[in-house]
Each structure stands twice: as structure tokens, then as C-alpha cells.
PyMOL Python script that loads the backbone (N, CA, C, O; Angstrom):
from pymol import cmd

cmd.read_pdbstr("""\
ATOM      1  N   UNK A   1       2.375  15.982  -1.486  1.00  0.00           N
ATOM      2  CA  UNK A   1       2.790  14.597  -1.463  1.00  0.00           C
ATOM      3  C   UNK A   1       2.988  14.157  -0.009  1.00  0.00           C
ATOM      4  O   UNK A   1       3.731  14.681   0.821  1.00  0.00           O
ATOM      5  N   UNK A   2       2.294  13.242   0.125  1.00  0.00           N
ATOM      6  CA  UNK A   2       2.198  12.254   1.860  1.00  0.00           C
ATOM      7  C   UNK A   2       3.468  11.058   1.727  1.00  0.00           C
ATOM      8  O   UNK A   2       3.636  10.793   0.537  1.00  0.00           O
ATOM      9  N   UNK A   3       4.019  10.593   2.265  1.00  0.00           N
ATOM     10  CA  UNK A   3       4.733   9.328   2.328  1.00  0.00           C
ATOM     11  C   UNK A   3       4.861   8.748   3.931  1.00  0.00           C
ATOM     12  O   UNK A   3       5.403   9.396   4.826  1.00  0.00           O
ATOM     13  N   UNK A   4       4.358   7.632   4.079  1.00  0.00           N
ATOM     14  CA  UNK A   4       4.845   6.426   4.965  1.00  0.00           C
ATOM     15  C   UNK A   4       5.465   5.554   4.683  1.00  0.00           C
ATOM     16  O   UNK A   4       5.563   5.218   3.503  1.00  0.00           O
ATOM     17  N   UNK A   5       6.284   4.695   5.989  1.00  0.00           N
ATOM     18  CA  UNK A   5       6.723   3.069   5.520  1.00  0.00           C
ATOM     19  C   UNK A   5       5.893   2.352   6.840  1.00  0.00           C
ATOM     20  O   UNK A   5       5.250   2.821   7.779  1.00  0.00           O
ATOM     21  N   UNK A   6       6.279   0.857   6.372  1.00  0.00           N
ATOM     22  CA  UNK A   6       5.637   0.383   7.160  1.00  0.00           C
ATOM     23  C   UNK A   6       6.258  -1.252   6.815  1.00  0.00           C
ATOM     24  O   UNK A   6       5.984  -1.889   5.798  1.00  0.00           O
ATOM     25  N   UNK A   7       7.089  -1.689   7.863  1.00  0.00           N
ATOM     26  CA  UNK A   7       6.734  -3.216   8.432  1.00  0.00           C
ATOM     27  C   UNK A   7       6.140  -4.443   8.240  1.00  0.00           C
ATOM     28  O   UNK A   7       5.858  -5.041   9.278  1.00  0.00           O
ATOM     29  N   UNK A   8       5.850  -5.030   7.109  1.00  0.00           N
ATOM     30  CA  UNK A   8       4.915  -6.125   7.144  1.00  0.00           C
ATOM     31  C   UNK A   8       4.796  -7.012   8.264  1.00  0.00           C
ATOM     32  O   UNK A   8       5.871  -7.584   8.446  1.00  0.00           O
ATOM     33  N   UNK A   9       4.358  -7.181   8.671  1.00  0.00           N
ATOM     34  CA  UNK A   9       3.572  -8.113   9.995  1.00  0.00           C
ATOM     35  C   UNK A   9       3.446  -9.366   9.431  1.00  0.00           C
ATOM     36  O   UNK A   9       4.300 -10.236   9.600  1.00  0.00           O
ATOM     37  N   UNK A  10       2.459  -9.525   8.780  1.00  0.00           N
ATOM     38  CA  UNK A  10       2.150 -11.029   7.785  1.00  0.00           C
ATOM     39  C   UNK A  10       2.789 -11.916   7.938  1.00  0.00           C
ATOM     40  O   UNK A  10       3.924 -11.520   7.671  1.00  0.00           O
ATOM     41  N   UNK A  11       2.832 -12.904   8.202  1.00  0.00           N
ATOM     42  CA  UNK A  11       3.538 -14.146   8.095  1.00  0.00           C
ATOM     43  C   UNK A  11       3.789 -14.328   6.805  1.00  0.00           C
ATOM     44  O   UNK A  11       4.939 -14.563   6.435  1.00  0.00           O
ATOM     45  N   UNK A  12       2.771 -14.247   5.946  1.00  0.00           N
ATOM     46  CA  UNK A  12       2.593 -14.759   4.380  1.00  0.00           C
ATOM     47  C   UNK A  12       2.469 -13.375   3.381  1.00  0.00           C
ATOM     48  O   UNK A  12       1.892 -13.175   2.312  1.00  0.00           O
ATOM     49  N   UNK A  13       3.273 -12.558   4.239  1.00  0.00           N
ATOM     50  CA  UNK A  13       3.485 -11.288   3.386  1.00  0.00           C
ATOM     51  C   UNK A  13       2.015 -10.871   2.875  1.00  0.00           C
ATOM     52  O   UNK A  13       0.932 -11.256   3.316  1.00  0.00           O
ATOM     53  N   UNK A  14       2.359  -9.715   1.513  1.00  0.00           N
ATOM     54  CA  UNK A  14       1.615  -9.188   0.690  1.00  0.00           C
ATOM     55  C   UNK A  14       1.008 -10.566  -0.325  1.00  0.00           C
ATOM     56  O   UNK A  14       1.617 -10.888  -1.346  1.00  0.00           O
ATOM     57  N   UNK A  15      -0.039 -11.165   0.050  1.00  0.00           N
ATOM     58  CA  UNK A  15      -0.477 -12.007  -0.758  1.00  0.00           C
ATOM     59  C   UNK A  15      -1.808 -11.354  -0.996  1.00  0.00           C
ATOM     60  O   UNK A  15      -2.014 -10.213  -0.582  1.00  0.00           O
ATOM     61  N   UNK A  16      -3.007 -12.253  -1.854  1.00  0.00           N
ATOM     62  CA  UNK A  16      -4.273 -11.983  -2.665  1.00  0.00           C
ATOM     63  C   UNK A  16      -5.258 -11.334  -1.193  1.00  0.00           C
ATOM     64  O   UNK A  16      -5.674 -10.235  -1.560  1.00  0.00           O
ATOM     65  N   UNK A  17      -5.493 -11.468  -0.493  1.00  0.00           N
ATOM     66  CA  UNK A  17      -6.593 -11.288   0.097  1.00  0.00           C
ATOM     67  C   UNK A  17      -6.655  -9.589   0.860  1.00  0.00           C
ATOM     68  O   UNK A  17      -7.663  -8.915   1.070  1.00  0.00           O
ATOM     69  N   UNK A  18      -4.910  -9.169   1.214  1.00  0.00           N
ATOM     70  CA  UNK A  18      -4.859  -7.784   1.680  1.00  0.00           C
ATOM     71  C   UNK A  18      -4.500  -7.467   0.756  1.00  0.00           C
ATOM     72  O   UNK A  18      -4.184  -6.296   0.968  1.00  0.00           O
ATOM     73  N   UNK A  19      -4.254  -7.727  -0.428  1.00  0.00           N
ATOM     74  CA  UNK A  19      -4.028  -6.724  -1.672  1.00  0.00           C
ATOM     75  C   UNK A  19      -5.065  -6.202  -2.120  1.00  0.00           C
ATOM     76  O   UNK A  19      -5.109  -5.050  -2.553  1.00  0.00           O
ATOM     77  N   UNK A  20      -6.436  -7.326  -2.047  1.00  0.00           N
ATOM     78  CA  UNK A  20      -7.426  -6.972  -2.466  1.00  0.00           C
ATOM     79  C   UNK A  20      -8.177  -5.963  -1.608  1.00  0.00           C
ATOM     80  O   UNK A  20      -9.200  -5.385  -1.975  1.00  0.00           O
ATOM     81  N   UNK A  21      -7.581  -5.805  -0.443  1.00  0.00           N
ATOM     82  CA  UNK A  21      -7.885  -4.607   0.674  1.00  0.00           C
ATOM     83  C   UNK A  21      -7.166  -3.326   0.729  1.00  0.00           C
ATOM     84  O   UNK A  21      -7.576  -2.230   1.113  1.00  0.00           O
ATOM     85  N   UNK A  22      -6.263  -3.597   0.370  1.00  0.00           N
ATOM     86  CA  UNK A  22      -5.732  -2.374   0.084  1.00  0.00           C
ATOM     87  C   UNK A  22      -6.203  -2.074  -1.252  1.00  0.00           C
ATOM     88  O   UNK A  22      -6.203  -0.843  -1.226  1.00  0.00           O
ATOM     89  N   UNK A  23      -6.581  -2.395  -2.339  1.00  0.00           N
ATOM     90  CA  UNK A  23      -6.892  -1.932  -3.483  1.00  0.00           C
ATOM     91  C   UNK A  23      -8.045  -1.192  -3.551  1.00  0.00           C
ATOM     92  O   UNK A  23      -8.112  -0.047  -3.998  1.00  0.00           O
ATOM     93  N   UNK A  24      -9.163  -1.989  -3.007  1.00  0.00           N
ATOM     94  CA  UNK A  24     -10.390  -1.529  -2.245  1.00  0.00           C
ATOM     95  C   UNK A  24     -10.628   0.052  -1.580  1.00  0.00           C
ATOM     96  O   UNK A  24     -11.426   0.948  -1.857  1.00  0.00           O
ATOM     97  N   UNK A  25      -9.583  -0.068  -0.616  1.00  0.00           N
ATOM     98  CA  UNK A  25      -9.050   1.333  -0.081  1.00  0.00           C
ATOM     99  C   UNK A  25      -8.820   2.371  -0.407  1.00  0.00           C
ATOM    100  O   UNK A  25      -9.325   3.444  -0.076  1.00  0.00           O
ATOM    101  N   UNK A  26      -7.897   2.086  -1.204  1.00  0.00           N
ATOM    102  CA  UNK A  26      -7.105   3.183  -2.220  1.00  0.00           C
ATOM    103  C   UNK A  26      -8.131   3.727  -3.205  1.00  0.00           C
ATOM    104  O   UNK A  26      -8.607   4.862  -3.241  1.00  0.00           O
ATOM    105  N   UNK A  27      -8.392   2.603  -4.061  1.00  0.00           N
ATOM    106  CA  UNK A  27      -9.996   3.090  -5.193  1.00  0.00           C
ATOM    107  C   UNK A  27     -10.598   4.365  -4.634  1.00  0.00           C
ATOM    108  O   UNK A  27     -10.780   5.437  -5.210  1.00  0.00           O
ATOM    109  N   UNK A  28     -10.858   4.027  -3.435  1.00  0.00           N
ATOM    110  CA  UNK A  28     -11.494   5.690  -3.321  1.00  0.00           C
ATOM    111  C   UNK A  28     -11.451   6.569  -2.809  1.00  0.00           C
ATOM    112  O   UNK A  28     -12.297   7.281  -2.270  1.00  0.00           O
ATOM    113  N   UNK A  29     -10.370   6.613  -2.934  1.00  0.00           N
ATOM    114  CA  UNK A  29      -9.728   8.118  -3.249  1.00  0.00           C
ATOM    115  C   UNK A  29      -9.373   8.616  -4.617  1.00  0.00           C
ATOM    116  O   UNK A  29      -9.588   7.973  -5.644  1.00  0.00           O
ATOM    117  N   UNK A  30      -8.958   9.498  -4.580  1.00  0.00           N
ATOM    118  CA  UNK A  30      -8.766  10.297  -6.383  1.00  0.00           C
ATOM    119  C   UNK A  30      -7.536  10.631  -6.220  1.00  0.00           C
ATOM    120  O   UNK A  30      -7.006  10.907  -7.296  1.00  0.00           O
ATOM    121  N   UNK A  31      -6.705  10.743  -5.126  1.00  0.00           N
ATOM    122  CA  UNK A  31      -5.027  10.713  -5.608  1.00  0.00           C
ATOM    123  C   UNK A  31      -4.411   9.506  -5.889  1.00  0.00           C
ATOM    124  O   UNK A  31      -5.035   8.504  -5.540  1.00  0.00           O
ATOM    125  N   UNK A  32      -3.024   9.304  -6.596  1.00  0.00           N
ATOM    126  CA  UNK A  32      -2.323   8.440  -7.011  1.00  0.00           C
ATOM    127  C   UNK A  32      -1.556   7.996  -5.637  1.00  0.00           C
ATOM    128  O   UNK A  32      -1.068   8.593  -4.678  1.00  0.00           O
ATOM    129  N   UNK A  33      -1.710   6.589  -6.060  1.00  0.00           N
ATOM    130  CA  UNK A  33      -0.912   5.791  -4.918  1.00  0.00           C
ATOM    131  C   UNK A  33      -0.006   4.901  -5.330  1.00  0.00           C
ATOM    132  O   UNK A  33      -0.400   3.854  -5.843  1.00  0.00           O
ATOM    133  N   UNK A  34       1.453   5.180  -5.167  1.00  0.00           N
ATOM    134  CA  UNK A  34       2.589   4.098  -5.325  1.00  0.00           C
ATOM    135  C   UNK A  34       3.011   3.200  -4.084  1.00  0.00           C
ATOM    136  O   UNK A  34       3.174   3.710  -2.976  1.00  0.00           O
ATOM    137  N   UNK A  35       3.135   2.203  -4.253  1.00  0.00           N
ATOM    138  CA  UNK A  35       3.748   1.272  -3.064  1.00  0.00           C
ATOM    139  C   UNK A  35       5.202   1.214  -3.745  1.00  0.00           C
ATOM    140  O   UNK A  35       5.243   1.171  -4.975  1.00  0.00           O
ATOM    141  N   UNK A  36       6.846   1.211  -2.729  1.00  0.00           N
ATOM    142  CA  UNK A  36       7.678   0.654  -3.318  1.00  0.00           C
ATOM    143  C   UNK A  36       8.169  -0.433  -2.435  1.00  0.00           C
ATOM    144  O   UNK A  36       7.465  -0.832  -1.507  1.00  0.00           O
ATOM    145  N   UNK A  37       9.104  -0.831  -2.629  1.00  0.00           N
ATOM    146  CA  UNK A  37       9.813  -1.521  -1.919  1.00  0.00           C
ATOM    147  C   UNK A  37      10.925  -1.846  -2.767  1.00  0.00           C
ATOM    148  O   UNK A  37      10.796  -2.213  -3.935  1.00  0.00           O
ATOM    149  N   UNK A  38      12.089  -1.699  -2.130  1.00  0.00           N
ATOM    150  CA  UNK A  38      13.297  -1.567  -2.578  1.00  0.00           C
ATOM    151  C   UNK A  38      13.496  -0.867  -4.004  1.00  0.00           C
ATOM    152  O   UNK A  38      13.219   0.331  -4.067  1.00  0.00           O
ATOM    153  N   UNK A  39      13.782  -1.274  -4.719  1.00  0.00           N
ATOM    154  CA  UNK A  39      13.994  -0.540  -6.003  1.00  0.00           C
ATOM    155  C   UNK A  39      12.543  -0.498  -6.886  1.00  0.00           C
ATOM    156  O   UNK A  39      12.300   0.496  -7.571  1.00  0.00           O
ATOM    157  N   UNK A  40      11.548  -1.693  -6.825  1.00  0.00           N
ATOM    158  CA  UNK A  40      10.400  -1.712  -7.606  1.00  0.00           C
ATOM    159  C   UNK A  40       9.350  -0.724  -7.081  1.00  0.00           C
ATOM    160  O   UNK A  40       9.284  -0.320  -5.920  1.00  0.00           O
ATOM    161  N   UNK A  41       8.596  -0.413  -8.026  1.00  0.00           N
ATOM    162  CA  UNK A  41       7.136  -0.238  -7.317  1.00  0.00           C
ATOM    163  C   UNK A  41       6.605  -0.715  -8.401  1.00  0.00           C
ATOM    164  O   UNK A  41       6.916  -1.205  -9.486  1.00  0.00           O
ATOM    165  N   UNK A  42       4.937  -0.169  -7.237  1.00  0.00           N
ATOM    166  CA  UNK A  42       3.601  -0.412  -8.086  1.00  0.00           C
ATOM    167  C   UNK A  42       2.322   0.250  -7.868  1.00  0.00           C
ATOM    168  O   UNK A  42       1.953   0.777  -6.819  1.00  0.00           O
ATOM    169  N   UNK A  43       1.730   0.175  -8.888  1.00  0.00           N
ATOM    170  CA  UNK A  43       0.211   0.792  -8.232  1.00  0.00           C
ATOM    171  C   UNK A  43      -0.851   0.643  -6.889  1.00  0.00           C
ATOM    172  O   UNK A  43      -1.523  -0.377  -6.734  1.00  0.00           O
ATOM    173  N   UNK A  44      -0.888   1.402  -6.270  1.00  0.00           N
ATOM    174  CA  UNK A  44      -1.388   0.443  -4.800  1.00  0.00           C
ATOM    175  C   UNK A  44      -2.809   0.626  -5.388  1.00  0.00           C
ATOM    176  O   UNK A  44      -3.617   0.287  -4.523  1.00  0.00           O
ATOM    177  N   UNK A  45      -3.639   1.165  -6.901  1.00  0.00           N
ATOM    178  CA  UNK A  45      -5.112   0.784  -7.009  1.00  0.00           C
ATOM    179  C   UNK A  45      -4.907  -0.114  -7.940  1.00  0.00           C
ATOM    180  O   UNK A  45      -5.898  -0.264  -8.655  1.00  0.00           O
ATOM    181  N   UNK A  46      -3.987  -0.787  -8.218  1.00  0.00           N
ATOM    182  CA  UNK A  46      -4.081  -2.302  -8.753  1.00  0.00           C
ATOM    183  C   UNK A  46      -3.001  -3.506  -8.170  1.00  0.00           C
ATOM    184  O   UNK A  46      -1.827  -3.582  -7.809  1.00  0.00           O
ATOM    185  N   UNK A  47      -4.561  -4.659  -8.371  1.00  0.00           N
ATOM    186  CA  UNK A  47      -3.932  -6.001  -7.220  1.00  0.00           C
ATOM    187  C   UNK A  47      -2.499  -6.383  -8.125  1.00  0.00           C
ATOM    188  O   UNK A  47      -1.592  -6.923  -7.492  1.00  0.00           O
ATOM    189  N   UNK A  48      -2.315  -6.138  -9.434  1.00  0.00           N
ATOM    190  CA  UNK A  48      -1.523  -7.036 -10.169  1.00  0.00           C
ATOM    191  C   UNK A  48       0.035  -6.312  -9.669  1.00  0.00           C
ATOM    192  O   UNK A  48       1.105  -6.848  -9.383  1.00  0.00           O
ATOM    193  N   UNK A  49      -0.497  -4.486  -9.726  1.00  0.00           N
ATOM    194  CA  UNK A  49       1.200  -3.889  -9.267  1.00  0.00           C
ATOM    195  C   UNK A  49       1.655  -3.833  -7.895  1.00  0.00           C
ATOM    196  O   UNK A  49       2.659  -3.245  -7.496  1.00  0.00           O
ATOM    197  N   UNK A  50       0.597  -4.683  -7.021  1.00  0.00           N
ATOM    198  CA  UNK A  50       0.865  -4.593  -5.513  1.00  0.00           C
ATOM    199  C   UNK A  50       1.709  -5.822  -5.695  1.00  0.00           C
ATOM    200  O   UNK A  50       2.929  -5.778  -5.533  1.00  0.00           O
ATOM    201  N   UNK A  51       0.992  -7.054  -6.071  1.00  0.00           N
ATOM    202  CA  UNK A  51       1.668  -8.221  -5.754  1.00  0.00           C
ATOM    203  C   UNK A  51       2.770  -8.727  -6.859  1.00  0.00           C
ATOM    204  O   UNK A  51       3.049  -9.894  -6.585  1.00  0.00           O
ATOM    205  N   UNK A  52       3.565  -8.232  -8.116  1.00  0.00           N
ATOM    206  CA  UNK A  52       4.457  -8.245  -8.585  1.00  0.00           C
ATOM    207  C   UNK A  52       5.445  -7.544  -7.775  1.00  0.00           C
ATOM    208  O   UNK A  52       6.600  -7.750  -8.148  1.00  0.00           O
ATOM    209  N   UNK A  53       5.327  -6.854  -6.873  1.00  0.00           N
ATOM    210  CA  UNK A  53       6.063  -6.691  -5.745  1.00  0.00           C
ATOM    211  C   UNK A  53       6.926  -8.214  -4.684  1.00  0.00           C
ATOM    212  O   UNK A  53       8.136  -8.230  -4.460  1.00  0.00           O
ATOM    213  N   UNK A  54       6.230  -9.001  -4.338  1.00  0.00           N
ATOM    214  CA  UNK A  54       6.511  -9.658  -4.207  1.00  0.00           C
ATOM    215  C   UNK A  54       6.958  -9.520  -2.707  1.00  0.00           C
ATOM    216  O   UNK A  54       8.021 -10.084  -2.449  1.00  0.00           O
ATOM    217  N   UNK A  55       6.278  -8.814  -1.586  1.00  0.00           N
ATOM    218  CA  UNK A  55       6.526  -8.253  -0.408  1.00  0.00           C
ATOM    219  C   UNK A  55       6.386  -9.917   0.719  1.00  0.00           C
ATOM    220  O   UNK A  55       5.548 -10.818   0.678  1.00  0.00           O
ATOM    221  N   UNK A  56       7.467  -9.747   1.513  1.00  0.00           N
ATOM    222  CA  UNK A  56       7.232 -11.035   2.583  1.00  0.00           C
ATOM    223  C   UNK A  56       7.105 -10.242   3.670  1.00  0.00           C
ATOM    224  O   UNK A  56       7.002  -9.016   3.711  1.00  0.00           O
ATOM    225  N   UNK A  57       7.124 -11.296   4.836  1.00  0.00           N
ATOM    226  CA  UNK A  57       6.927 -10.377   6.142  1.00  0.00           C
ATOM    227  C   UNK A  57       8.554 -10.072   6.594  1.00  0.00           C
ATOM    228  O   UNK A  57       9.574 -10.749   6.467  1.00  0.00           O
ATOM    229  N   UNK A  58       8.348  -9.002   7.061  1.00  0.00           N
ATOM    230  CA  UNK A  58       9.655  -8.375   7.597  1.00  0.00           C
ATOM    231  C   UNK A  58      10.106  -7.248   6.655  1.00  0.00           C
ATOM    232  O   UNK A  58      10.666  -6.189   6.935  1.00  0.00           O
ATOM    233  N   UNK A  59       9.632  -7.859   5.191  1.00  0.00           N
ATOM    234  CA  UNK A  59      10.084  -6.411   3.857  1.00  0.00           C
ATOM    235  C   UNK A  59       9.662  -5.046   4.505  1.00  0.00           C
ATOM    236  O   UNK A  59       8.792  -5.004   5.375  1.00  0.00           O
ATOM    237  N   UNK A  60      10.325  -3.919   4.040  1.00  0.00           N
ATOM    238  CA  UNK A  60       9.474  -2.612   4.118  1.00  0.00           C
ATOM    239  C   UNK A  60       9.591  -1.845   3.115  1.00  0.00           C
ATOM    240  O   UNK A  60      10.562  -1.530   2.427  1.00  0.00           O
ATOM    241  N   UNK A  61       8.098  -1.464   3.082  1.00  0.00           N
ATOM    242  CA  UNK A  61       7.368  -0.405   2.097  1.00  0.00           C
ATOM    243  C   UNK A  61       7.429   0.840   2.099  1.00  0.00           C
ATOM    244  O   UNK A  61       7.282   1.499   3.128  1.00  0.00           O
ATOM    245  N   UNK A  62       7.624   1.277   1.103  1.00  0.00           N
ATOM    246  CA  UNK A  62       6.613   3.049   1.159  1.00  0.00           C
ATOM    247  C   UNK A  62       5.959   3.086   0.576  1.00  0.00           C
ATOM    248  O   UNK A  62       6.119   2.534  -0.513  1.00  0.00           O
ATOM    249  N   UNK A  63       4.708   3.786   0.885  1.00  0.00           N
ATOM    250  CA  UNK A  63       3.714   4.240  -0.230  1.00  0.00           C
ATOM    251  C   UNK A  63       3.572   6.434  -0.318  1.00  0.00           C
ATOM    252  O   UNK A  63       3.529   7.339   0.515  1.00  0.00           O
ATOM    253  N   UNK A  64       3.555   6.353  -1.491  1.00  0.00           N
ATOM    254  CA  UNK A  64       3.581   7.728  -1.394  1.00  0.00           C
ATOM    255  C   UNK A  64       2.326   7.638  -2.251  1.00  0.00           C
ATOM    256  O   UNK A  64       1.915   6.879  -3.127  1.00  0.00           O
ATOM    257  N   UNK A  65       1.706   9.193  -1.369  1.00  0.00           N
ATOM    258  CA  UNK A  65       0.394   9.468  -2.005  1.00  0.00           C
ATOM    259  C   UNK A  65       0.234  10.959  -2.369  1.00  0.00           C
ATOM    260  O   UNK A  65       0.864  11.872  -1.836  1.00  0.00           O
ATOM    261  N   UNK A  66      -0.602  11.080  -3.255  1.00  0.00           N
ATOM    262  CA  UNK A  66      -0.166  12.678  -3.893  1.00  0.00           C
ATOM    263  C   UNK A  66      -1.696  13.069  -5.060  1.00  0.00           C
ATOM    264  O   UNK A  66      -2.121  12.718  -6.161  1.00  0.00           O
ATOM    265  N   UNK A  67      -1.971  13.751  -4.232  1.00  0.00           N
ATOM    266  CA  UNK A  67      -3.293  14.546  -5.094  1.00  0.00           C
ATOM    267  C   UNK A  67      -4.161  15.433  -4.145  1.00  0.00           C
ATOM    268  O   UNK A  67      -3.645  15.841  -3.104  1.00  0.00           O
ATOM    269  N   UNK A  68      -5.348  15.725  -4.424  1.00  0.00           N
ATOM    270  CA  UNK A  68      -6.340  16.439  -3.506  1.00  0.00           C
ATOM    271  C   UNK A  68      -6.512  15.967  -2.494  1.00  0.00           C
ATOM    272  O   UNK A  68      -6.541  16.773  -1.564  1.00  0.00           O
ATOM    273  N   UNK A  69      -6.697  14.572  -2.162  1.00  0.00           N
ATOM    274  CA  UNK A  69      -7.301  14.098  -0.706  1.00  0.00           C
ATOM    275  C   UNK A  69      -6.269  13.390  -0.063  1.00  0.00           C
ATOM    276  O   UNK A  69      -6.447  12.451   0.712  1.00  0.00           O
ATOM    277  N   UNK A  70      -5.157  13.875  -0.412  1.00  0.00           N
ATOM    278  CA  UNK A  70      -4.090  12.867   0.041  1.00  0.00           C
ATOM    279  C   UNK A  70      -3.661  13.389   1.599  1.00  0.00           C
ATOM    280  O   UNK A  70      -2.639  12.990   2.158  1.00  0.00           O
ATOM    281  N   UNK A  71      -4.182  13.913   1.929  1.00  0.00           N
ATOM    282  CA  UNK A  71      -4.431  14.317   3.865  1.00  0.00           C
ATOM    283  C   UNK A  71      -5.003  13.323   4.188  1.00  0.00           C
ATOM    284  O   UNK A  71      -4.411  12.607   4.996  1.00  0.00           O
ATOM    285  N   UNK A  72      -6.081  12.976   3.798  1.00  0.00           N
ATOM    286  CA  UNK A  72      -7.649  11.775   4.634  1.00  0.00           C
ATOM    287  C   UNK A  72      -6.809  10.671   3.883  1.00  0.00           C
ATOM    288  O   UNK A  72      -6.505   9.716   4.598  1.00  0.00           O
ATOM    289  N   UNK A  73      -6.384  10.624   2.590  1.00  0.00           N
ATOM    290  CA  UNK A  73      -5.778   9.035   2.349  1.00  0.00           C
ATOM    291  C   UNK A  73      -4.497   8.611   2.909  1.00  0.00           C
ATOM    292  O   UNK A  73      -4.047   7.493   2.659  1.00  0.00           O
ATOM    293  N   UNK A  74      -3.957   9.357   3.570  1.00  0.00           N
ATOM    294  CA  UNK A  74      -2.732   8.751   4.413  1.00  0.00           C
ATOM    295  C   UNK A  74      -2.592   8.300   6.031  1.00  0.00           C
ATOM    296  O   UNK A  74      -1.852   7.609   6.730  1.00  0.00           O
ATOM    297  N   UNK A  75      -3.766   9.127   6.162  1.00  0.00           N
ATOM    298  CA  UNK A  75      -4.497   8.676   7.698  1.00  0.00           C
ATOM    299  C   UNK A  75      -5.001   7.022   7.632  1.00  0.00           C
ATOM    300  O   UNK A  75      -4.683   6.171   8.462  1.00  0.00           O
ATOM    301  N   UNK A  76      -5.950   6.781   6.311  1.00  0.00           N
ATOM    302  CA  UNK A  76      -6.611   5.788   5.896  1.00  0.00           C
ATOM    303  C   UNK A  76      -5.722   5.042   5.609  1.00  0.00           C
ATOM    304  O   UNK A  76      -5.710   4.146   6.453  1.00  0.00           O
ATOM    305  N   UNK A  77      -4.989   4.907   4.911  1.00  0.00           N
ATOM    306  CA  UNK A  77      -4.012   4.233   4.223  1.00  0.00           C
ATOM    307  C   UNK A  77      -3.226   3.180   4.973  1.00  0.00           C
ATOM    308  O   UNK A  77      -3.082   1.990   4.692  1.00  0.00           O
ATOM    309  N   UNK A  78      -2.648   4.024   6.202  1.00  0.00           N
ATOM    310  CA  UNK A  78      -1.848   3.798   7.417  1.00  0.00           C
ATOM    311  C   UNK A  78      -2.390   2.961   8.300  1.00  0.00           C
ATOM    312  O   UNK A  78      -1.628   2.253   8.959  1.00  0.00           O
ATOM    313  N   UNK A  79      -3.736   2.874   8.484  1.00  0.00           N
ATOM    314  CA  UNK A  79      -4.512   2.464   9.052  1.00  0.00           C
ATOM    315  C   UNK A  79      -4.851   1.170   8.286  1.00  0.00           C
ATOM    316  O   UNK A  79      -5.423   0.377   9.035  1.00  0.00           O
ATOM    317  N   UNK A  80      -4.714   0.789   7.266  1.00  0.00           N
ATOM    318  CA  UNK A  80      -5.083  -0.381   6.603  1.00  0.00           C
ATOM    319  C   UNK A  80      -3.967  -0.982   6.793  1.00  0.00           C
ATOM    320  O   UNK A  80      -4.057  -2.089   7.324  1.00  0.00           O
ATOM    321  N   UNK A  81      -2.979  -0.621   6.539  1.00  0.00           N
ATOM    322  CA  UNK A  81      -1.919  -1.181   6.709  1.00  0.00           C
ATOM    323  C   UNK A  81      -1.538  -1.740   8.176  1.00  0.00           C
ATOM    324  O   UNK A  81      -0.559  -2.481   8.252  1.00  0.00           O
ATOM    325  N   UNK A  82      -1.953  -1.558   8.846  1.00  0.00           N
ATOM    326  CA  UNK A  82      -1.328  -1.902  10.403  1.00  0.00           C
ATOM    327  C   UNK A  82      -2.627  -3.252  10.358  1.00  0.00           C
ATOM    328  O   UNK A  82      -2.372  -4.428  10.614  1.00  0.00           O
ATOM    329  N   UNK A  83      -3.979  -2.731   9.981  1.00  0.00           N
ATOM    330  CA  UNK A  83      -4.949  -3.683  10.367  1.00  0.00           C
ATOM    331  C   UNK A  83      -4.649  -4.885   9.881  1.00  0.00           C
ATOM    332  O   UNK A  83      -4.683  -5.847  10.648  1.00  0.00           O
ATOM    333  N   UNK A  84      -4.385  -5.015   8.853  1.00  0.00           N
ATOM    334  CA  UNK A  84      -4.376  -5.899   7.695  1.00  0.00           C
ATOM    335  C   UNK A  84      -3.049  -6.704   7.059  1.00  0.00           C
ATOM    336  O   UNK A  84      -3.051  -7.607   6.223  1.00  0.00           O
ATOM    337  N   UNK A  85      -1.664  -5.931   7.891  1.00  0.00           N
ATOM    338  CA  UNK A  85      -0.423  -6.500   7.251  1.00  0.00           C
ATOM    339  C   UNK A  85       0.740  -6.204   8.360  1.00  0.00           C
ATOM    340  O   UNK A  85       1.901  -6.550   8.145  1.00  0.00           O
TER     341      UNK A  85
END
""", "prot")
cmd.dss("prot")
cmd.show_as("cartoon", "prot")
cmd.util.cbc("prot")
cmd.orient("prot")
């Protein structure tokens, strides 16, 4: 099991367009990916359990990742996240 947090940057938070990038992301890989934030989480390979989150800028996340490739998906992961949010 991998875990980061991370900062939202965003002005307009976790909305449709980097969810749909991070979802993108995540898809391919074959380990499971949770995003939380504060008490909720959600699926980070679906747009619907990223953004029932309801993340603004300044919130912070964790995502924990956990399976076979979860070495290369937390490098990746981390990396989407800074680009994109």
C-alpha cells in the first residue's frame, strides 16, 4: 500500500475536467485507488466518487493505492496531481 496527500491548487477545486484526468490515469493501472478527504472517500477510477467529494482549492487529499503496480502508480499519480490540481 502507497499513500500521498496533496494540496489542491485549483481555484475551482476538483471539478469535471481534472476528474476526468485523473480517472483516465488511474484506469490504467490494475490497483485500487481511493481518494479521501476528510472523513469521505471515493473511487479515484470513477468521475462520480471523485467529485461527490466535493474538493475546493486549499482542501487536502489522500489517495491510497494498493495492488501490483502500485510503485509506477504513485509516481504517476503524484504527478497528475501537481500538473493538473
Amino acid at each position: 500500500m502507497k499513500e500521498f496527500t496533496y494540496v489542491i491548487q485549483d481555484k475551482d477545486g476538483i471539478h469535471a475536467r481534472p476528474a476526468g484526468i485523473l480517472v483516465k490515469e488511474a484506469t490504467a493501472f490494475k490497483s485500487g485507488m481511493t481518494i479521501y478527504k476528510d472523513e469521505k472517500q471515493g473511487n479515484l477510477k470513477g468521475i462520480l466518487g471523485i467529485m461527490s467529494l466535493g474538493v475546493k482549492q486549499g482542501d487536502e487529499v489522500r489517495i491510497r493505492i494498493e495492488g501490483e503496480d502500485e510503485e509506477a502508480a504513485v509516481k504517476i499519480m503524484e504527478d497528475v496531481f501537481k500538473e493538473n490540481l
